[in-house]
C-alpha atoms as one frame of an Amber mdcrd trajectory, in Angstrom:
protein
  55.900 128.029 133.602  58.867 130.054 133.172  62.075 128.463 134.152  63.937
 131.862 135.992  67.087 132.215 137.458  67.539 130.492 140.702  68.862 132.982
 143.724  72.155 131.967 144.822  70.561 130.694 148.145  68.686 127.864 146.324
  70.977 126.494 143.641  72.683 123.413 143.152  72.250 121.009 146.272  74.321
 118.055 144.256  73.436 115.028 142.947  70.598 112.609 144.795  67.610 114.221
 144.762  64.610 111.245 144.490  62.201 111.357 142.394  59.160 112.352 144.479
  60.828 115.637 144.973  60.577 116.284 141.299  56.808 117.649 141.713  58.210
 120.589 144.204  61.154 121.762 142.152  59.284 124.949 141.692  57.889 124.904
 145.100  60.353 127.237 146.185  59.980 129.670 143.774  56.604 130.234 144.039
  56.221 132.993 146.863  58.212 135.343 144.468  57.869 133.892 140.882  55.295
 136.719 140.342  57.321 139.859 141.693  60.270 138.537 139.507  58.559 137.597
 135.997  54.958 137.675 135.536  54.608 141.411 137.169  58.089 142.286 135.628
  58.510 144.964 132.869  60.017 141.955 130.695  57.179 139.147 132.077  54.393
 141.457 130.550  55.677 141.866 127.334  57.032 138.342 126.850  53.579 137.595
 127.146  51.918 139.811 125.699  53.125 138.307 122.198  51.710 135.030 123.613
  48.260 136.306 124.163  48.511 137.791 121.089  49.012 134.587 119.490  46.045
 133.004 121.495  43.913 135.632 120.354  44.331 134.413 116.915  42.780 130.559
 118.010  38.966 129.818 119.033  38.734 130.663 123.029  35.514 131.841 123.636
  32.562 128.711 124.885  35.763 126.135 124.112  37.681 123.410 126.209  41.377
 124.426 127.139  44.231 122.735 128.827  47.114 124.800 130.787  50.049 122.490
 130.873  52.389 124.051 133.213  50.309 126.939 134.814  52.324 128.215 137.344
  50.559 130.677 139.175  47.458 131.042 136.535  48.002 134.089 134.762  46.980
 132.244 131.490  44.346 130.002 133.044  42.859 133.315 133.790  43.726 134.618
 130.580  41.549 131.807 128.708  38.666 132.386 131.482  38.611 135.703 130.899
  38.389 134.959 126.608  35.780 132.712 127.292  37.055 129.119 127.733  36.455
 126.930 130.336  40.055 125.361 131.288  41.849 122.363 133.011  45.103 124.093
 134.560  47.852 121.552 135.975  51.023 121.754 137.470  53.668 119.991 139.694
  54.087 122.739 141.708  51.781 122.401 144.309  52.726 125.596 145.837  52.306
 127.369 142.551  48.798 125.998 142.420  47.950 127.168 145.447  48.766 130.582
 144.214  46.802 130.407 140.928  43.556 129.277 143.310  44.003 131.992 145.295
  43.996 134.454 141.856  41.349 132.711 140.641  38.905 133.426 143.717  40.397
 137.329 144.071  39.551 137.505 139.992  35.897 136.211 140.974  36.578 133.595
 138.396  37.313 130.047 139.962  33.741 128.997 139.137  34.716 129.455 135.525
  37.657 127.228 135.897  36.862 123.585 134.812  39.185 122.440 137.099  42.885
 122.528 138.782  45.002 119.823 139.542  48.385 118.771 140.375  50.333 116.888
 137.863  53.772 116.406 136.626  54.253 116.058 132.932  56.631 113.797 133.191
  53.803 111.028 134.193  51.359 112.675 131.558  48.746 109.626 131.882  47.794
 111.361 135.274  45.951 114.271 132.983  43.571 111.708 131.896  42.431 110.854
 135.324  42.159 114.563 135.899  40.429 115.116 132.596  37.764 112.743 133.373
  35.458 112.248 130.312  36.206 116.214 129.074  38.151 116.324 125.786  39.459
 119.243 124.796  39.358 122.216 121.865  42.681 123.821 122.991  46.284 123.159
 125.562  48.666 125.650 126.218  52.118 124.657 127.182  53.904 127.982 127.819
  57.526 129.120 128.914  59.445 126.003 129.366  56.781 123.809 130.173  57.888
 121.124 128.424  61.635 121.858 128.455  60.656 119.971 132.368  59.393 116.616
 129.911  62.253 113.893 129.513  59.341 111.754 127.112  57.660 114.486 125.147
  56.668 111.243 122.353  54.624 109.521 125.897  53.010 113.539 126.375  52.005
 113.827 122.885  50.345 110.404 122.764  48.168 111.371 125.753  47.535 114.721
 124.380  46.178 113.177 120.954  43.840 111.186 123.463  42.969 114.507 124.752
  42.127 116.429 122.326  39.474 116.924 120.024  40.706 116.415 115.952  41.517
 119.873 114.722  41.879 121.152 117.958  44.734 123.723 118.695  48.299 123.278
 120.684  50.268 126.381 121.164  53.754 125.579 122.731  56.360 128.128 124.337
  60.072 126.448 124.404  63.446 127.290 125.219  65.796 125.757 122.268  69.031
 124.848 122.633  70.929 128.086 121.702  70.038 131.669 122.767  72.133 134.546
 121.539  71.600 136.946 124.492  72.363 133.624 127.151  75.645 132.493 124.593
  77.296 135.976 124.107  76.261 137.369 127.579  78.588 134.057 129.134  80.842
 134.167 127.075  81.379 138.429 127.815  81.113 137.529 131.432  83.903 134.298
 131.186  81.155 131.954 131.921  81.764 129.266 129.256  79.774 126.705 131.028
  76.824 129.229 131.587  76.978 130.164 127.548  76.870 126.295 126.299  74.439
 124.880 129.300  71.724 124.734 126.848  73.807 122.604 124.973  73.203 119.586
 127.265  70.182 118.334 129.311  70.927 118.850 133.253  68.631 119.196 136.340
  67.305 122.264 137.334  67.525 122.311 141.520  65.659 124.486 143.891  65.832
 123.684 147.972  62.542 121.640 147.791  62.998 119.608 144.602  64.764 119.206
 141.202  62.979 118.540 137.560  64.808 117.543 134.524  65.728 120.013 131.644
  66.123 119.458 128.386  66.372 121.782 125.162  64.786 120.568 122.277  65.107
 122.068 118.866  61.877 123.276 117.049  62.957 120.243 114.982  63.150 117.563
 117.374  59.704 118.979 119.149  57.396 118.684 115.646  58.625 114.856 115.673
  57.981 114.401 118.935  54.733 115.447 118.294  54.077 114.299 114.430  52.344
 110.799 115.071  49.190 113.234 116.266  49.697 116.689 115.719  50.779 118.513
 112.513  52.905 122.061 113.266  50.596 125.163 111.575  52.282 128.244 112.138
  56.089 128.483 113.722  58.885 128.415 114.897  58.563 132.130 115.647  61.493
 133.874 117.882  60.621 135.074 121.291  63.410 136.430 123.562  65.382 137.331
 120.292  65.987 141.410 121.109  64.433 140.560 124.743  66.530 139.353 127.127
  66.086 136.526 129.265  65.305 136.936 132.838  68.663 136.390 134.402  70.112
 138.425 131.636  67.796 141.506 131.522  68.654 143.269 134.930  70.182 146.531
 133.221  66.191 147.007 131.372  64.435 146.692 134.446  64.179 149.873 135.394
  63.956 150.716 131.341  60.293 149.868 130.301  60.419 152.218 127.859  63.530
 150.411 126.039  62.205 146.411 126.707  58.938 148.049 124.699  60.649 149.369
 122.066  62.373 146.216 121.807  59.077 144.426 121.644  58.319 146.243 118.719
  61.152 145.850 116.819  60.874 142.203 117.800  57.419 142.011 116.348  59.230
 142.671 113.046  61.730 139.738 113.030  60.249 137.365 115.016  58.829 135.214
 111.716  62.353 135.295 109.851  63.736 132.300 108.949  66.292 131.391 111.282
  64.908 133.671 113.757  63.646 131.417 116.051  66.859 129.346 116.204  68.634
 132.517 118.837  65.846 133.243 120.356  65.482 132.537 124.108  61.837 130.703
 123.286  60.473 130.010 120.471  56.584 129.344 119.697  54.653 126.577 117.511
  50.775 126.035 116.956  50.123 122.813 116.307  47.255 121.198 115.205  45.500
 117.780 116.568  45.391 115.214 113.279  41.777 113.869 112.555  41.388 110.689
 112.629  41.810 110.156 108.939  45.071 111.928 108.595  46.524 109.474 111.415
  45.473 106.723 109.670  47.172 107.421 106.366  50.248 108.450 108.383  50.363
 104.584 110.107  49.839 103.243 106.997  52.421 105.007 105.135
């Protein structure tokens, strides 16, 4: 889900929060995470270049997994192409939301199945799993920027999914132009380096960690089973991020010419690297290819 900015009234409570309030960090962002991204001017074309890039994998009568679903919009999205899907999330709260969008859509029956779990403990998607494996997982905005262990996810996901099977991931790196310049104009220094360090990200019913990883340090994260096909591409390069894009709300017209000229730049090289996300497609190894790699 996307990590957006926190209203004043829910920031930074200090230091001490346990760890069984890590799976309702988002809790309290739920009732208006919609209104203030995914229905937002800026939250529809943000993803629209991800379900442009899904459009490009096999959906249609395959398995998928939603890591980090938030309130469903790509659960349904994946339904709606075809795919039967396993949508988790710590956010129970959030969950509760993407039921309820799923019944209004008429499409819960086409939902494998929802369930609550936090990434951070990743062996909990087997239980939910069951005996499924799967053709396809979607981690999307900042998803796993929330995983301190992405090695322990990976080696559950390559017990997940089926060889050759597809994993399309949606990350905030560790520097973003718009976030850098924009702290540094309003003499924020410690808002224009934050990404430069992990931290906790703290909400009145929770906190989760956050971390940053470069496109870099995600593909070796992920190399023992997956091989990266297609990325890092830039997105949030001439968008803004959320917290920063409060002048083009009212501007559709400009955040969708912006989109366009986007589409143009977002495969440079070097691109990716200012970029408030960045995307990767990976690919699951086979079994062969995993083999050679141990014994090399």
């Amino acid at each position: 889900m996307k990590v957006i900015a926190i209203p004043r009234e829910v920031r930074d409570r200090g230091p001490g929060a346990d760890a069984a309030a890590e799976s309702s960090a988002f809790d309290a962002l739920a009732a208006t995470y919609d209104a203030s991204f995914t229905d937002s001017h800026l939250g529809r074309e943000l993803r629209r270049v991800v379900w442009s890039g899904l459009d490009r994998l096999p959906i249609a009568g395959r398995r998928w997994l939603d890591l980090g679903c938030g309130t469903g919009e790509d659960a349904l999205f994946l339904c709606r192409r075809g795919a039967e899907v396993l949508a988790v999330d710590a956010s129970a709260a959030m969950l509760a939301l993407a039921r309820k969008k799923a019944r209004a859509a008429g499409l819960e029956a086409a939902v494998l199945h929802w369930a609550q779990v936090d990434l951070n403990r990743p062996e909990a998607l087997m239980s939910a799993a069951g005996r499924s494996t799967f053709d396809g997982a979607l981690a999307d905005f900042g998803s796993l920027n929330c995983v301190t262990d992405l090695s322990r996810l990976a080696a559950v996901l390559g017990e997940l999914l089926a060889p050759g099977a597809c994993l399309m991931t949606v990350t905030m790196g560790p520097f973003c132009v718009w976030e850098t310049l924009g702290g540094l104009a309003a003499g924020r220094p410690r808002h224009a380096i934050r990404r430069w360090r992990s931290r906790r990200f703290r909400t009145r019913s929770g906190s989760s960690p956050l971390r940053y990883p470069a496109p870099a340090t995600l593909a070796r994260a992920f190399a023992p089973c997956f091989e990266v096909r297609q990325g890092p591409e830039a997105l949030g390069l001439l968008l803004p991020p959320t917290d920063a894009g409060a002048f083009l709300r009212r501007r559709p017209a400009w955040l969708a010419r912006l989109g366009r000229l986007e589409d143009r730049l977002r495969k440079l090289p070097g691109a990716a690297w200012g970029s408030d996300h960045y995307v990767m497609t990976f690919h699951r190894r086979t079994a062969e290819a995993t083999d050679h790699d141990h014994e090399g």
